[in-house]
N, C-alpha and C positions, 0 to 999 in steps of 0.2 A: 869167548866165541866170536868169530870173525862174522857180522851183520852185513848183508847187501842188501840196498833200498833199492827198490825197482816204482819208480816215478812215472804212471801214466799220465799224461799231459804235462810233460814239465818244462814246455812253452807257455803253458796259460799262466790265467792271470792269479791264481789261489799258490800255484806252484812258484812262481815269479818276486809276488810280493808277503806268501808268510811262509812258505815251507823251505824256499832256499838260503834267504836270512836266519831264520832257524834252525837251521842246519849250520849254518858259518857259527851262531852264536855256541854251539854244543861242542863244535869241534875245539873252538877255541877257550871251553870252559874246561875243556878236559872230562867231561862226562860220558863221553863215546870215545873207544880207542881205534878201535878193527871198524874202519867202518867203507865200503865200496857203495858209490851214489850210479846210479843206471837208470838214463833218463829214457824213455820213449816217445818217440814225437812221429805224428803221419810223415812229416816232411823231412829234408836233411839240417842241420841245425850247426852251427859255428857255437859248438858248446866255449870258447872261450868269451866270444863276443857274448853268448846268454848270461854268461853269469857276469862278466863287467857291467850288462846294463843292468842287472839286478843286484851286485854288490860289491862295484867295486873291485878292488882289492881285496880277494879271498884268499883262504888256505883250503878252499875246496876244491882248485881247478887240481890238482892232481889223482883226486877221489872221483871226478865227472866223468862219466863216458856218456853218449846219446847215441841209440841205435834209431834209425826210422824202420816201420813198418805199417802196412796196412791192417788196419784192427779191425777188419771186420771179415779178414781174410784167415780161416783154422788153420791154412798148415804155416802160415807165417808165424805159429805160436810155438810150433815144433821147433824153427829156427831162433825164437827167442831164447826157449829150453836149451839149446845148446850155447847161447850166447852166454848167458846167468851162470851156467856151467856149477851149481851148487852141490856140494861136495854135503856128506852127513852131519860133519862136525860144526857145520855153517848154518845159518838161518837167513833166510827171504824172506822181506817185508815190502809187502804190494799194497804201495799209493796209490787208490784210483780218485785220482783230481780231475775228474772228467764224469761231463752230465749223465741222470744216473739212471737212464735205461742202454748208455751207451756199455755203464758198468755192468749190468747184468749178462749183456753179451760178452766182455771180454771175460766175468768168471765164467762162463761156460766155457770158452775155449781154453782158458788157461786148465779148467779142470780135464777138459778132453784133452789137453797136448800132456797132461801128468805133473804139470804144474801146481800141485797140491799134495806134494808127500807134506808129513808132521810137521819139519821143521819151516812150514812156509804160514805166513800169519798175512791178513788180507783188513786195508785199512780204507775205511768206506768213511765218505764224505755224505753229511744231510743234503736234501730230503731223504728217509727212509723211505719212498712209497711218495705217493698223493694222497690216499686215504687207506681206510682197516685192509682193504681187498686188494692193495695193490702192495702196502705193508709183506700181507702174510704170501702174497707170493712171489715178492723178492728173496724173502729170508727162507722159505721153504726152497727154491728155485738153488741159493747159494749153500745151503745143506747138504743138496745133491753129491758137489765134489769137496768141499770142507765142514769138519766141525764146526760147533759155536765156538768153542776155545780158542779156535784160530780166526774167530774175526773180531775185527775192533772195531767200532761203528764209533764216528767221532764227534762228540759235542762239544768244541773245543768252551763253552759255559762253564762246563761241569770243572776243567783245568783252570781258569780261574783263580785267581789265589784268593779273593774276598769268597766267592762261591765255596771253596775248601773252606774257609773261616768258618761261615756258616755252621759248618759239623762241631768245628775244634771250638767254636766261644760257647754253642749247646752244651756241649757235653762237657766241656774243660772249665766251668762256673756254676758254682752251685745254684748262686744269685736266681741264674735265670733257668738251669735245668728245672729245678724245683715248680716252676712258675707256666713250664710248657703245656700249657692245656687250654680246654675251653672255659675251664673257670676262671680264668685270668686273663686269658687274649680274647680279646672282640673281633678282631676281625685280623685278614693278612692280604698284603699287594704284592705282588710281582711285576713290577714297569721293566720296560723295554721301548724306551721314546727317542727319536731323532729328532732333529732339527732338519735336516736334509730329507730331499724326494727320494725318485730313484735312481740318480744320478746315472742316468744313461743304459739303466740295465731293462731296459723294454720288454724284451723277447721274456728272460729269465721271467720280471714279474707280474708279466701279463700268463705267465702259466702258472706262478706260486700263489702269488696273494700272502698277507702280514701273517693269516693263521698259521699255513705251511712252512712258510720260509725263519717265524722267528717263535711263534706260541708253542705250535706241537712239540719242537724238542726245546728248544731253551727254555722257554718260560716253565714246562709243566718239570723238567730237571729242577730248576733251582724251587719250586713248588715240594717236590719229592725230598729235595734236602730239609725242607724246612718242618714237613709234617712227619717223615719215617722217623723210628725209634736208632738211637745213637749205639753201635757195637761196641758191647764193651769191650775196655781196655782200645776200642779206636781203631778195631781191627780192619783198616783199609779194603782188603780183601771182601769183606762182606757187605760193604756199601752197595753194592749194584743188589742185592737181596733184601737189603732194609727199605729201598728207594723202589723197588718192584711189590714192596707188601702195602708202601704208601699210595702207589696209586691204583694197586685194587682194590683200596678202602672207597675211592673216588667214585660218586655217582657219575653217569653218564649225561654229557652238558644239555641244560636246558635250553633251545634256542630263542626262548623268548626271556629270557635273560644272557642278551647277548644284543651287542650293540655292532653291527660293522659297516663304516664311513668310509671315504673315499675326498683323500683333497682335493680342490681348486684346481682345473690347470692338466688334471692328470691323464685324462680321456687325450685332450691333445699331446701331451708325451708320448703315449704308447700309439698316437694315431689310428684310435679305435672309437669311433664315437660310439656313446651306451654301453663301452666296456664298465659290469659288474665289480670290476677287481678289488678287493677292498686292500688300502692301504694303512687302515685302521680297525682293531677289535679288542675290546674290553668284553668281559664275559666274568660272570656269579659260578663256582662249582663249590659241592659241598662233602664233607665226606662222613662215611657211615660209621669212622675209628669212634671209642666213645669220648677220645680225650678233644677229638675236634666236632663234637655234635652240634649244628646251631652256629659254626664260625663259616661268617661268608671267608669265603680265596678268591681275591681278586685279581684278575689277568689281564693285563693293558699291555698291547703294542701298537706304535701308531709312528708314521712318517712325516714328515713336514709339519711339526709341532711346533711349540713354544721353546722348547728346552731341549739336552739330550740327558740321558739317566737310565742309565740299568740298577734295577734297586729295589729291593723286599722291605718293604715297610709293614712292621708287626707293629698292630695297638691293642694297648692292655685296656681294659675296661677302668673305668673312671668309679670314683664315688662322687664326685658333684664335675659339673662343667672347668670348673678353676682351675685344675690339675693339669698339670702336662704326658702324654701314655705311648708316646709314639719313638719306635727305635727301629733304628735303619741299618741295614748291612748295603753299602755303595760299592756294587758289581764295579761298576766304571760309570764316565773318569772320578778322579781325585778317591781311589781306591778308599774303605776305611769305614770304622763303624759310628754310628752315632746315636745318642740319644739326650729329647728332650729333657729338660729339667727348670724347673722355676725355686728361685731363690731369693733371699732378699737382697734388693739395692741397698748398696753401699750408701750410708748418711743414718740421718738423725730419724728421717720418716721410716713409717710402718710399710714399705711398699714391696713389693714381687717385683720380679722380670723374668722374663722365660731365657734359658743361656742353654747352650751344647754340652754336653759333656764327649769328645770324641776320642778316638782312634783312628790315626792314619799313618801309612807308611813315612819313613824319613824322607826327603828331597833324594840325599846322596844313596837312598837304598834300591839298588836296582833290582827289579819283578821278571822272573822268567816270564816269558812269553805264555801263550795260551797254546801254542803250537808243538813249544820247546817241552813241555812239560808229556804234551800226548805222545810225540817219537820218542824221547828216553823213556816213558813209561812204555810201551809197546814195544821198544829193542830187549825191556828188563821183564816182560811177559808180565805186568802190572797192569789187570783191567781194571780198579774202580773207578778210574775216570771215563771210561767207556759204556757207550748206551749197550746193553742185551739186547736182545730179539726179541724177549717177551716184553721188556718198558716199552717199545717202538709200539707194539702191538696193543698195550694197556693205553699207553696215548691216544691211539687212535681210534682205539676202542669209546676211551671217552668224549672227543670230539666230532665221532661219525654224525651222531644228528644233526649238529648244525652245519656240516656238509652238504646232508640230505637235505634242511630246509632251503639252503641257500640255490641246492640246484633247485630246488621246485620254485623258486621267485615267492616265498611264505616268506622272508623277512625285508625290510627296507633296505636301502643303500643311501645312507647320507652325506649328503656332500659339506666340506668345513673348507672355512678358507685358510691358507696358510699360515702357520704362526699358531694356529688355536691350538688351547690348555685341554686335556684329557676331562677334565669334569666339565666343560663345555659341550665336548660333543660326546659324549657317554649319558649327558642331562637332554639330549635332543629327544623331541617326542614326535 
């Protein structure tokens, strides 16, 4: 079946630096054959000049067209429809890479220009919402003219390949399936840490904040892979239903188990003195499943840190302090699993040392993209690496209180200087 990708914003910077490199990298793996790129931009666009400064030497300039239009204008949607000219035997895939109250208006007019028969599939970039109420009426709002079938809400997390791992080393090892419960794990992390501020994105994070922009959907995703139950036989298809039963085990977040900090420096970034924004939050949820009763889930995202690390740190409960209990699946960089282990030192003495036992990719092994992974899955109608409308909704669900307290000025805002380690300012009192 002959795919056209229809690219709203495909001058920006999301479209520029990972969707049309991912696009070059599919065409030229051979993974896509039939494939027509149709980009849309307010302005007129020198589509060959676009894609030289974004890649170079492509095999895509003969697949590129760029039509301009004004998007906030309904019958210029009429004219779209006949530009796309989609035929039955075809499918339309709508990239909206553009800010996402901008997006709720152009589904609406794509759905009133008829821009939504069957074969048309609608791929939406995070934030879902700012919170539960704003959630449930974008998803209701895009209901209107399209099914749930036909949208793909994107967390590019979940594509992943360490993230995928996650499922496959669960259920693919006995070692550690056997071991998945509260009677054996103590406790679990989900980090998400940069090194870096907000490297120039003011506007965007003075409206987001670290909860919005990286907790709600990634952290509480790769959370959902780690507590839902594993489909047997690996049935990809039904992930999005296992990861939807795990976080309505989730109680709804305490906020006074809930840490949110703001670095050094930041207020003058975004040129807002007494700006709240937090650019740090760590927070305690627990869930009501009985195999996790009693195991803290801990959730850390933070900016201008010591380190950078995306990474689930599972620790198995101890019988004396000596032991080593802690195994890691490394989201990014240096992809790869690990776990502690203490053994003895090589010699004549009685002595331990704590050593790695690990798993990671080879050098020469090259990793689809996190991008590359979500357009061939969405051209092949493959959603489990796609967020539903009811996980957006169960996220938000769980994190609405500490929304509410933070609007009512009920919690702190602590300020860390940069370079500080997550148990530094997570220990502030």
């Amino acid at each position: 079946m002959k795919t056209k990708l229809l690219i709203f914003g495909i001058t920006g910077d999301l479209s520029t630096r990972k969707l049309l490199p991912a696009l070059h990298s599919i065409i030229a793996s051979g993974a896509v054959k039939d494939l027509q790129i149709i980009g849309v931009s307010r302005r007129e666009v020198d589509t060959a000049k676009l894609l030289h400064d974004s890649l170079g030497n492509t095999k895509l300039a003969p697949m590129v067209s760029v039509v301009s239009m004004d998007l906030a204008k309904a019958e210029e949607y009429k004219k779209l429809k006949s530009s796309i000219a989609l035929k039955d035997d075809e499918q339309l895939l709508v990239y909206l890479s553009v800010p996402p109250m901008a997006s709720a208006q152009i589904v609406d007019f794509m759905g009133q220009a008829g821009i939504n028969t069957p074969n048309v599939k609608l791929l939406f970039e995070k934030p879902f919402g700012v919170d539960l109420t704003s959630a449930q009426e974008v998803i209701s709002r895009t209901a209107h003219y399209y099914n749930e079938s036909q949208v793909y809400r994107i967390d590019h997390y979940l594509a992943k390949e360490m993230a995928q791992n996650i499922v496959a080393f669960r259920g693919g090892n006995a070692l550690f399936s056997h071991v998945w419960n509260s009677g054996v794990i103590e406790k679990i992390e989900v980090l998400a840490l940069e090194k870096i501020g907000i490297e120039g994105r003011a506007g965007f994070y003075e409206q987001t904040g670290a909860l919005r922009d990286v907790l709600q959907g990634h952290l509480m995703q790769l959370l959902s892979l780690v507590l839902m139950d594993i489909p047997a036989n690996f049935d990809w298809d039904a992930m999005p239903e296992h990861r939807l039963k795990a976080l309505r085990q989730l109680e709804s977040a305490n906020p006074r188990q809930a840490v949110r900090a703001q670095y050094e420096g930041y207020q003058h970034e975004v040129d807002n003195p007494g700006s709240l924004t937090e650019t740090f939050v760590s927070l305690h949820l627990t869930s009501r499943d009985e195999r996790w009763k009693g195991v803290p889930l801990i959730l850390t995202t933070g900016k201008a840190l010591n380190k950078k690390s995306t990474a689930v740190r599972v620790y198995f409960r101890k019988f004396h302090n000596a032991q080593s209990n802690c195994l890691v699946f490394k989201i990014q960089p240096d992809e790869g699993i690990e776990i502690e282990l203490f053994t003895k030192k090589p010699g004549y003495a009685r002595e331990f040392e704590r050593r790695s036992l690990s798993y990671a990719y080879s050098e020469d092994e090259a990793l689809p993209d996190a991008y590359e992974q979500v357009l061939v899955d969405a051209i092949a109608s493959k959603k489990s690496l796609f967020t539903s409308g009811d996980e957006v909704i169960e996220s938000w669900r769980i994190l609405q209180p500490i929304l509410n307290s933070w609007e009512m000025a009920d919690q702190p805002l602590f300020i860390y200087p940069k370079g500080s380690s997550t148990h530094t300012i997570s220990s502030v009192e």
